[in-house]
Residue frames relative to the residue before (quaternion, step in Angstrom):
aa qw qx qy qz dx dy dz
X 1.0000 0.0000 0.0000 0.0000 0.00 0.00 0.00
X 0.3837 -0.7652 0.3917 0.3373 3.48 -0.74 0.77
X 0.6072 -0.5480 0.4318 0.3802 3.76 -0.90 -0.14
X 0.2033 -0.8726 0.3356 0.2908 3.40 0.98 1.12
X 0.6583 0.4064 -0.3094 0.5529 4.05 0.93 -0.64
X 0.5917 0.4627 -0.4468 0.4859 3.63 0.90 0.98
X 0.5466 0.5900 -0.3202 0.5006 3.30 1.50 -0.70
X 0.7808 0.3843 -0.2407 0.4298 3.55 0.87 -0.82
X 0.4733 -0.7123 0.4587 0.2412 3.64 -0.84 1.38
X 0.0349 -0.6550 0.7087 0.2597 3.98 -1.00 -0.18
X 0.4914 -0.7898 0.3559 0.0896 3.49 -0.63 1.65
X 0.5303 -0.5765 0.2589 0.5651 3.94 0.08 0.03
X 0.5364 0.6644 -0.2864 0.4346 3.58 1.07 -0.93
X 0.7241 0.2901 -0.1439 0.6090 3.84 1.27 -0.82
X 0.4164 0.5830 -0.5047 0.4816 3.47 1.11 0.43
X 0.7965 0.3680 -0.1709 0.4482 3.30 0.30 -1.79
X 0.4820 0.6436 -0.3416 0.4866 3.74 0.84 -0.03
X 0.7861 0.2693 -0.2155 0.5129 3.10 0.62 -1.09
X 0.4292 0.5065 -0.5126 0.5445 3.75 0.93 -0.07
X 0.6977 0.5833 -0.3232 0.2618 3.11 -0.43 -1.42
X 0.6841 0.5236 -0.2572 0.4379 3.11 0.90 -1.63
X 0.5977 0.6580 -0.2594 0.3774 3.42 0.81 -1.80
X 0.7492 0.1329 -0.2199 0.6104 4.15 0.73 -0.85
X 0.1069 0.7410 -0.6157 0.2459 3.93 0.74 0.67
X 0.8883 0.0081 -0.1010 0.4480 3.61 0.61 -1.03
X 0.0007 -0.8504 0.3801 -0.3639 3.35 1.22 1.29
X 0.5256 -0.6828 0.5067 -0.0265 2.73 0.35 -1.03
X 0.6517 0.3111 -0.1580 0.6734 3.46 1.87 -0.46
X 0.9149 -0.1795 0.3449 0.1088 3.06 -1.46 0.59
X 0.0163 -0.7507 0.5857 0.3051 4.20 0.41 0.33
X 0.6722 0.6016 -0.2499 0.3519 3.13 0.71 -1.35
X 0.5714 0.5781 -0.2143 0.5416 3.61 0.81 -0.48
X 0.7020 0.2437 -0.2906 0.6028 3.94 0.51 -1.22
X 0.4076 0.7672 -0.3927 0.3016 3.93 0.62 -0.20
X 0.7160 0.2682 -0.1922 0.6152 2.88 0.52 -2.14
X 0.5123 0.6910 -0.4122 0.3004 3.44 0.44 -0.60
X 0.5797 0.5850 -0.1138 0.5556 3.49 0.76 -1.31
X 0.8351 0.3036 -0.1844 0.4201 3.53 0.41 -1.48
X 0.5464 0.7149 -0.2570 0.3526 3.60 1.48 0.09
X 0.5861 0.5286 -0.1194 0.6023 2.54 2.09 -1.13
X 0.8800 0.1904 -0.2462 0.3588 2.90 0.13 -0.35
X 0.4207 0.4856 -0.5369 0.5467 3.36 1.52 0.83
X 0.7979 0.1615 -0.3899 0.4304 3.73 0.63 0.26
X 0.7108 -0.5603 0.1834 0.3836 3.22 0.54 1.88
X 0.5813 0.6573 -0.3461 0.3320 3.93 1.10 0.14
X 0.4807 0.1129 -0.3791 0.7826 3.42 2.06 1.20
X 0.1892 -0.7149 0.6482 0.1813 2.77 -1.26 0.41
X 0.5013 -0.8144 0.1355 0.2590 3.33 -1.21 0.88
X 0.6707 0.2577 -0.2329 0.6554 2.91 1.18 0.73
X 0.4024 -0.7263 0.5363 -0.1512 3.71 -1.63 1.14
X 0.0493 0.7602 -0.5966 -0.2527 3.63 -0.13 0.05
X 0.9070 -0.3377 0.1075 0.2275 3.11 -1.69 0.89
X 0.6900 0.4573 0.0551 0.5583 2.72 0.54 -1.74
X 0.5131 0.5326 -0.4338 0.5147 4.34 0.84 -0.57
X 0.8799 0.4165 -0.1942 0.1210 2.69 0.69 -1.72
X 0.5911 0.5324 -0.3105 0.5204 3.17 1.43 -1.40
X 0.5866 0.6050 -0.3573 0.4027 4.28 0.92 -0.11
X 0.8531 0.1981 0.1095 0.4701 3.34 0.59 -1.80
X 0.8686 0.3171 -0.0656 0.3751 3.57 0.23 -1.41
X 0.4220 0.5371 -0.4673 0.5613 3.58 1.40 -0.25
X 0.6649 0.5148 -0.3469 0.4155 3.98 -0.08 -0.89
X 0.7203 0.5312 -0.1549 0.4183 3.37 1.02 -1.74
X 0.6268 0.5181 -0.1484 0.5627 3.42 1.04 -1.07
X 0.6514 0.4044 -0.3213 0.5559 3.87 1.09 -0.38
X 0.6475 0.5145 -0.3273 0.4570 3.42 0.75 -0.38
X 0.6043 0.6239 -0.3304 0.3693 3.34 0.90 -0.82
X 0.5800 0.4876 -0.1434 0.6367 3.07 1.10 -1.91
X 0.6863 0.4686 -0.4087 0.3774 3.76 -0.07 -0.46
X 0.6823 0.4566 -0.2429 0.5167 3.67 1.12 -1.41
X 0.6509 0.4378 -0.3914 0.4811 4.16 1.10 -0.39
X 0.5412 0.5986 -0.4676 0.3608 3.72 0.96 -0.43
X 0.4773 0.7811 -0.2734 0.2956 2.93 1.65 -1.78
X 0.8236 0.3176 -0.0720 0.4644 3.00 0.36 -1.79
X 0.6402 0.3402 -0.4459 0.5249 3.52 0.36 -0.33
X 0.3992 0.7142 -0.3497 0.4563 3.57 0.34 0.56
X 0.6815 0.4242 -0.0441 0.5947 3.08 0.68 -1.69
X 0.7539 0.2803 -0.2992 0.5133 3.74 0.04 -1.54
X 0.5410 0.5225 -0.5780 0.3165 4.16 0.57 0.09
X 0.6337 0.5518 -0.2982 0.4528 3.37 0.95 -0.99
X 0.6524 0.2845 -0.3655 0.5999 4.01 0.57 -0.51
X 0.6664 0.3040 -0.6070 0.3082 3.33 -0.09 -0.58
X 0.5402 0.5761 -0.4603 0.4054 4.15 0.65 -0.56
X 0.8613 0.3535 -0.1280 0.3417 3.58 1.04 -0.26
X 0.5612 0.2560 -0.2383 0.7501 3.38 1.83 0.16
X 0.4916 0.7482 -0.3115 -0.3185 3.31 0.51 -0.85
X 0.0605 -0.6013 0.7827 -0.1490 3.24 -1.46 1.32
X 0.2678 -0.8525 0.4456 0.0545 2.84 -0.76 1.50
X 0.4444 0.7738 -0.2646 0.3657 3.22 1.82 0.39
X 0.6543 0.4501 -0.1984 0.5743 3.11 1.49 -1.83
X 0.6414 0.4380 -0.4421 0.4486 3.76 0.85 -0.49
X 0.6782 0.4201 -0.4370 0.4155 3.68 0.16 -0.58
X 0.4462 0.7154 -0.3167 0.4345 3.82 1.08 -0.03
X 0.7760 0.1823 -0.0414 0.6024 3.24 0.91 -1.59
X 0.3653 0.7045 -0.3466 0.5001 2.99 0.96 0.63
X 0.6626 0.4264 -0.0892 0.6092 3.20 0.87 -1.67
X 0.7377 0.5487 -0.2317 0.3178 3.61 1.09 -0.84
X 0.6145 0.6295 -0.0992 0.4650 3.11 1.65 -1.19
């Protein structure tokens, strides 16, 4: 018998929703966790789609962390860029980080 809440997909469109939702009262930016979201998963680090049951187990948690570890950093490179700024060497360590 299959694992019926594996059988059932959660689509990219209900991915980002539910992220979205999750920092809703955060405090941050929608627009911001968006692109943020959409970065990831243009470089294959969400994927666009999840069954049910993966998700509410494994990849919801994983997928917060991600987003959590890019906030991180864009964090950080605000603060140097407020202190060197050049918005070059930060997008560097950025890329680096």
């Amino acid at each position: 018998m299959l694992d019926y809440y594996g059988s059932i997909i959660k689509n990219e469109n209900e991915i980002i929703s539910e992220l979205l939702n999750y920092y809703e009262n955060k405090n941050y930016n929608k627009n911001l966790i968006k692109n943020i979201i959409n970065d990831l998963i243009k470089k294959n680090e969400i994927s666009k789609e999840y069954s049910v049951s993966g998700w509410m187990v494994f990849f919801k948690k994983i997928c917060i962390d991600k987003i959590n570890n890019e906030l991180e950093k864009k964090e950080i490179i605000d603060t140097l860029y407020d202190m060197i700024n050049d918005i070059d060497v930060c997008n560097k360590i950025y890329d680096n980080i």
